[in-house]
N, C-alpha and C positions, 0 to 999 in steps of 0.2 A: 242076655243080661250078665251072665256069668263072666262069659268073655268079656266084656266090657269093662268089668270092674278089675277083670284081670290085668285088661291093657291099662287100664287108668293106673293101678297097683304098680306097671312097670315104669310107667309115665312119671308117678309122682316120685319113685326112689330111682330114677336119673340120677347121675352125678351134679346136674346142671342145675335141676328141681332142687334136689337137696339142698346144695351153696346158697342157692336166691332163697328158700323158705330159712332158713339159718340162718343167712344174714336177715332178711327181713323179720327173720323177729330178734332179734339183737337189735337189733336199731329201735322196732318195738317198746321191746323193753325199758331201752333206756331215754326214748322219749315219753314211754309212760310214766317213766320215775321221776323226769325233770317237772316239778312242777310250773305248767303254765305252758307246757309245750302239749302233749297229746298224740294221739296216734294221727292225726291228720297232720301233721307239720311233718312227719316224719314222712306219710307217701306223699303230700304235694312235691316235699325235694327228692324223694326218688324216681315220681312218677316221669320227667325226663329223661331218665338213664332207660327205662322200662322197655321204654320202646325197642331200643335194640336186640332185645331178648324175645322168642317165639313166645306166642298168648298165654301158653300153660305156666311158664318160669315166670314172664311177667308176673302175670296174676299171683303166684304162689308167694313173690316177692314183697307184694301189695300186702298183702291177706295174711303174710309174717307180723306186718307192722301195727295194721289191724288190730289182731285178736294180743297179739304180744303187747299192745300199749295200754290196753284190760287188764293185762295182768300184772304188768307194771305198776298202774296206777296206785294199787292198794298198798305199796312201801311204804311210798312219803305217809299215806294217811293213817297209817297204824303208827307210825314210828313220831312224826313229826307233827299230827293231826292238818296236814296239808297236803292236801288231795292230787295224785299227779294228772288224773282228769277227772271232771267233774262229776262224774255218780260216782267218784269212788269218797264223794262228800260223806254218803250215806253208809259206807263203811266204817269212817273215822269216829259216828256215833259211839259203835262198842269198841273199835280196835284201839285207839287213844284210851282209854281208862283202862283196858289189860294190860298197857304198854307199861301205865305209871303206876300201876299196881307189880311190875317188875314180870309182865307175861305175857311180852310182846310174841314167843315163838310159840304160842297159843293160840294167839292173833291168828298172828302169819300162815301158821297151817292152814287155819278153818278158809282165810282169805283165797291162797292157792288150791287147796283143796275145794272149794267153791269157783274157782277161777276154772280148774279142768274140768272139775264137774258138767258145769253149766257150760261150757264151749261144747263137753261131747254130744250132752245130753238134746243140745239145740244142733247139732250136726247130724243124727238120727232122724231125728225130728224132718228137719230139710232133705234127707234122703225119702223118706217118705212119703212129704208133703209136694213135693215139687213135681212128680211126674201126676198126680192124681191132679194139682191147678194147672198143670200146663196142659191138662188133656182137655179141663173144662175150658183153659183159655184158647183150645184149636177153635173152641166155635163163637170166639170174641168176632164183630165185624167192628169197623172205627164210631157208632155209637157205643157201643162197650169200653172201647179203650178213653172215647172222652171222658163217658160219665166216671172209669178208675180213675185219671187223672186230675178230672172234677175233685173226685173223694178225695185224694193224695193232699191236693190243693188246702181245701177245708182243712183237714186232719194239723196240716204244715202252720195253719194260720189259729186254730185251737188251741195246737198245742204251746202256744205263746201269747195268749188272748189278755194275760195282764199284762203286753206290749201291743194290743191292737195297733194302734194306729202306727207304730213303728215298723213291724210285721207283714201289715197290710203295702204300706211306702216304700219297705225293700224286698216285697214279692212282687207289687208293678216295677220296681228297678229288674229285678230280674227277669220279668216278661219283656222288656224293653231291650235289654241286651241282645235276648235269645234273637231279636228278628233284625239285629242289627249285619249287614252284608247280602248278597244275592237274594232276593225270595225265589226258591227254586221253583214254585208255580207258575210265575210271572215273568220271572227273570229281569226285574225292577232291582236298582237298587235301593235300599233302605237305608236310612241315617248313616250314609258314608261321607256325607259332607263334602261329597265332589275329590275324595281321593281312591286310589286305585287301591292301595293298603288296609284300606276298612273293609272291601268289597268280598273279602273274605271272613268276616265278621267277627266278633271278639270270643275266641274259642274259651274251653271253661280249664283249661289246664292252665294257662297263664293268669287267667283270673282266680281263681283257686290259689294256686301255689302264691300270689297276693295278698287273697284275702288273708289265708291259712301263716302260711309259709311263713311270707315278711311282715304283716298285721301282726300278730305273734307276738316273733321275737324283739321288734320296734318294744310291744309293750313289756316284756320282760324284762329289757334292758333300763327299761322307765320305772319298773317297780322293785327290782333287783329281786327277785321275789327268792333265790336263792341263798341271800345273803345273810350267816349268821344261826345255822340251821345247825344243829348237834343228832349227830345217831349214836341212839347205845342200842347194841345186840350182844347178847353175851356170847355167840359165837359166829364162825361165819358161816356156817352152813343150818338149814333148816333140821328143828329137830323130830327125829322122824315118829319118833314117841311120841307127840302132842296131834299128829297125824291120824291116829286112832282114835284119839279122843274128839277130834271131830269129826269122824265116822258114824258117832252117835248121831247125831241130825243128818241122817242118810234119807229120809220124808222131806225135810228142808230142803235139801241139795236138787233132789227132781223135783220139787212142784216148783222150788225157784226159778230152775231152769227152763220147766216150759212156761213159765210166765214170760220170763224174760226171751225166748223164741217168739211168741205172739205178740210180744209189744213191739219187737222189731221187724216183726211181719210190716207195721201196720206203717204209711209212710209220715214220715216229721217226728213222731215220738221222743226215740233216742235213748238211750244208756240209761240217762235221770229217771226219767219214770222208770224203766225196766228193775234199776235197782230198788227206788224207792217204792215199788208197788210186791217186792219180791219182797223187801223187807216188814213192808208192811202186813203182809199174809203169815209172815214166820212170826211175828210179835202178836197175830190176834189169835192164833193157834198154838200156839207155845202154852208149854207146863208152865214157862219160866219166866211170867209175862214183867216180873216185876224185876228183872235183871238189863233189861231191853235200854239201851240210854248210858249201863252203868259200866257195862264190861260184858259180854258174855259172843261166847265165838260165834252161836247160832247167826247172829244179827250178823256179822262178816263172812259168814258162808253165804248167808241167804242174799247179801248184798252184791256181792262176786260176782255168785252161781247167776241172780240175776242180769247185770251188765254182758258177763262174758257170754251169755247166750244171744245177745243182739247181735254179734256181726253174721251167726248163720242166718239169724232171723231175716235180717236184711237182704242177705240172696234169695230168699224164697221170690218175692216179689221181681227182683231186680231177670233171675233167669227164666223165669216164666212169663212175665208181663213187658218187661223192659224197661219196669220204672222204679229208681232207684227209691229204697227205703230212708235213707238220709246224706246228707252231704261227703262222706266217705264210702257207701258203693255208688256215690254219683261217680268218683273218683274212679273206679270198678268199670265202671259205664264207659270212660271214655277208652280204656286199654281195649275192652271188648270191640268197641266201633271205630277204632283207628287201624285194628287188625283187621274190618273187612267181616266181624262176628255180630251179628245184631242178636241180643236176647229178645225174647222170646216163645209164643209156645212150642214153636218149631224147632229153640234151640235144643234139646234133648234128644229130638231123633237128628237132626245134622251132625252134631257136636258130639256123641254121647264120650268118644274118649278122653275129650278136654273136662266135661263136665264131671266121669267119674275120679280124673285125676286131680280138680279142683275137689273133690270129697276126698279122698285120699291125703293130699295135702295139707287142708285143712287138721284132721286129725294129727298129723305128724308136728304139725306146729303148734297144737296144744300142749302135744305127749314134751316137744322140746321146750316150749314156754317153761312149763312143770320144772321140767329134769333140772335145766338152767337155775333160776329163783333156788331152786334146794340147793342144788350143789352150790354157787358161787353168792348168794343172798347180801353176803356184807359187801364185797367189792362194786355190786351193781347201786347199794344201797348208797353207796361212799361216793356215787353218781352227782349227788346233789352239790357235792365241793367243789363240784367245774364254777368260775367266775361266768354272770351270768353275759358282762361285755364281748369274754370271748367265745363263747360260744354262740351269741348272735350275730358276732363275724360271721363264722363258718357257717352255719345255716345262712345268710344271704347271699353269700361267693356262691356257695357247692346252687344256690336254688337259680340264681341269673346264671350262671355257666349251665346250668344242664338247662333250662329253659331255652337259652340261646341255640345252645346245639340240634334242638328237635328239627329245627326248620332253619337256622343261622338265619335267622331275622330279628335283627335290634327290636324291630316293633314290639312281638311278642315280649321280651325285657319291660319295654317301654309299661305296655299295659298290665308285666307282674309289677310293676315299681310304682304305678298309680293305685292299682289295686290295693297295694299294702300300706299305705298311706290311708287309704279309705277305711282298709278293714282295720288299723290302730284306732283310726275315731272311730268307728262304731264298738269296735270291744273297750272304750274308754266311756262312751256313752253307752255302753248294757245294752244297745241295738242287738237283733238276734240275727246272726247273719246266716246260719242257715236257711231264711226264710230268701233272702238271697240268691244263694247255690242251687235253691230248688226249682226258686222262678226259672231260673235261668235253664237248667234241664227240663221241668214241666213245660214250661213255656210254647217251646218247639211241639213238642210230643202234644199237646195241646192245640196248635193252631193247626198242624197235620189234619189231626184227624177231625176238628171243625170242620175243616174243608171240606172232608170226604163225608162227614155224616152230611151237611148240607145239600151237595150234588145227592146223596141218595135221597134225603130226602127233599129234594125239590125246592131248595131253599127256606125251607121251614125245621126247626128244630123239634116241632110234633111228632116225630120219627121216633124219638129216646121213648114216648109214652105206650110205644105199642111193640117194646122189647121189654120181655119180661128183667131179662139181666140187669137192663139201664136201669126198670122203673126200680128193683130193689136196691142198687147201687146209689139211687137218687133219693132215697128213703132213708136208708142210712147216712148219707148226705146228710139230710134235714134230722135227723139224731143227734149225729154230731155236733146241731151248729145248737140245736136246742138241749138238750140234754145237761152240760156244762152251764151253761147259761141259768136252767131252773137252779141247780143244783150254786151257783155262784148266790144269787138271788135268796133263796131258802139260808146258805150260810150269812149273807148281810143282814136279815131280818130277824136270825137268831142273834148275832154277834148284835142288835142295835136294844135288842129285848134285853140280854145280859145286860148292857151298859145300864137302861132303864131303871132295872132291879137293883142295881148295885148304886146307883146314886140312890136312890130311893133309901136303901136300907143306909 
């Protein structure tokens, strides 16, 4: 173990390690800052170049952009009350009213200070948690893995259940996709339409870098959403004295943090909930309950500390199971399996030097997220005055040139340039596209292991009821889908009881 962490330790302060996690969260950063971009538009257009680089730098590259576009996020939203991704909405509640109260570097601390917090405290968390489910998952056989990917499924389509039918429409687009080219059971081709070019099927790197990538900044450039935006900071660098003073909610900062680790455990969730259920823990516990809404730093610690604990959260599942916790380690996923690395329970005893050097990494790209934001804070801040036209140039050059180069096939282009058209209208019509990105990873991993629970069990799916693993995975299942459901139902019959009383009187 020792040695392990030792190799990983030499692994991740490489020279080559270093430059990819440095650059990758710089880039991070400042697509956290640009509102309306996020840390996914920033790896779709890296994840081209990645490849060229061995799995450990890759990944570290990713996993900059990642965790750095968390902590990004919360500039615009304290400063501008515009969020540069979307749970850092839930930030903007208290850090907008400190700002115009003249205490945005109050804000900002408790937000960063929240921000490292909750990355470290969800990176422990995953050092610990991961060998003890990867050991439960050595004794997973493929009804285990459907009935996980069942739950994933569910969780994916829940967690957007005021878009059912929309959710539901682009998770079977996504299951459609996934079997589109060779079935390798069979060796049949599926929906290639009689060309040789489908027959390789629609991978999720060009459709990603689509949806994400060019979907995006199309819409950016439609709402200019940068345009007309003022920062005041009375200095440039974080001040470090207001740093202590949100030290005080040091209770906030851990219980936010493993909140926000288990909600990204779990797959579909996301950032949103993480934050908004981190925030809501620190406001029904709080001395200070009546500050919550108006200004007060707890509520942007707690908000941070909960988002920035979702990207380790996400690995848990992704290196032990193999299934990614949301559409950004799906992204994780493809670097792993393009290398020839399948996660896994097995991946920890194969892998363990890559694995400890992606913990290693990870850390080091909080500690530099941190360091950055303090030291350089206005000029990253001063981000938002790029024109939003040209910068949606450059994001769709640098994203077809490096898509093109993976394989030098126009095709793949072809299908980031349809994609990104698709994913404009759906982020124009509130569609949820992750429900999308997930079909399309679930999908595969899904019909797999169909197959093989079926062949075990005799072509009957009776097989799930007399594993103890499946029946509780299946249980929770029917939790999921009931649970939300009472709980929607109970709020309609209260909210229709109010209305009642209040014509009444």
């Amino acid at each position: 173990m020792v040695e392990q962490l030792a190799a990983g330790f030499t692994a991740a302060f490489a020279p080559a390690n270093l430059v990819a996690l440095l650059f990758g969260t710089v880039v991070g950063i400042v697509v956290g800052i640009l509102p309306g971009l996020g840390p996914m538009v920033g790896m779709v257009v890296l994840l081209p170049f990645s490849f060229a680089f061995t799995p450990d730098v890759a990944l570290s590259l990713l996993l900059g952009v990642f965790c750095g576009g968390y902590f990004g996020g919360a500039v615009p939203a304290i400063l501008m009350r515009t969020p540069g991704v979307p749970s850092s909405l839930i930030t903007s509640f208290d850090g907008y009213p400190l700002t115009r109260k003249g205490e945005a570097q109050t804000a900002l601390s408790a937000a960063l200070l929240g921000s490292f917090g909750g990355g470290v405290i969800s990176l422990w968390i995953l050092v610990f948690l991961a060998p003890i489910l990867a050991h439960v998952a050595a004794s997973f056989g493929p009804p285990e893995y459907l009935t996980v990917a069942v739950f994933g499924v569910v969780l994916v389509v829940m967690a957007f259940r005021d878009r059912l039918a929309q959710g539901l429409m682009l998770l079977g687009l996504g299951f459609w996709i996934s079997t589109v080219g060779i079935d390798g059971s069979t060796l049949g081709a599926r929906f290639t339409f009689g060309t040789l070019i489908m027959q390789n099927g629609l991978h999720i790197i060009p459709v990603c870098l689509g949806l994400f990538g060019i979907g995006q900044t199309l819409l950016l450039v439609e709402r200019d959403i940068l345009r007309g935006r003022e920062v005041h900071l009375s200095r440039s660098t974080l001040d470090f004295s207001k740093l202590w003073l949100a030290l005080r909610y040091w209770r906030t900062l851990i219980r936010s943090g493993v909140i926000g680790t288990f909600v990204g455990l779990l797959p579909g969730t996301g950032s949103i909930l993480a934050s908004f259920m981190s925030y809501d823990a620190a406001k029904r516990l709080s001395k200070e309950k009546e500050r919550f809404g108006k200004g007060t730093p707890e509520g942007c610690l707690a908000s941070e500390a909960g988002n920035n604990a979702v990207p380790a959260g996400t690995m848990i599942p992704l290196l032990t199971l193999g299934i990614p916790g949301d559409a950004l380690s799906a992204v994780l996923l493809g670097v792993f399996t393009i290398n020839g690395i399948y996660p896994g329970p097995l991946l920890l005893v194969k892998e363990p030097v890559l694995i400890n050097t992606l913990y290693w990494s990870m850390l080091l790209i909080n500690v530099a997220a941190f360091a950055m934001l303090v030291v350089w804070l206005r000029p990253f801040a001063m981000i938002v005055k790029v024109p939003s036209r040209l910068l949606a140039v450059v994001i769709m050059v640098i994203s077809l040139v490096g898509i093109y180069a993976v394989n030098t096939r126009l095709f793949d282009a072809g299908v980031a340039v349809v994609m990104g058209v698709l994913g404009y209208v759906l982020l124009r019509l509130n569609w949820p596209i992750v429900n999308l990105v997930m079909g399309i990873v679930l999908g595969e991993i899904m019909e797999n292991r169909l197959r093989q629970t079926l062949s075990l069990g005799e072509g009957s799916l009776a097989i799930l009821l007399g594993r103890p693993i499946s029946m509780a995975l299946l249980g929770l299942t029917v939790l999921i889908i009931a649970g939300p459901l009472i709980l929607d139902r109970r709020r309609a019959k209260k909210a229709e009881k109010s209305d009642f009383v209040r014509r009444a009187s």
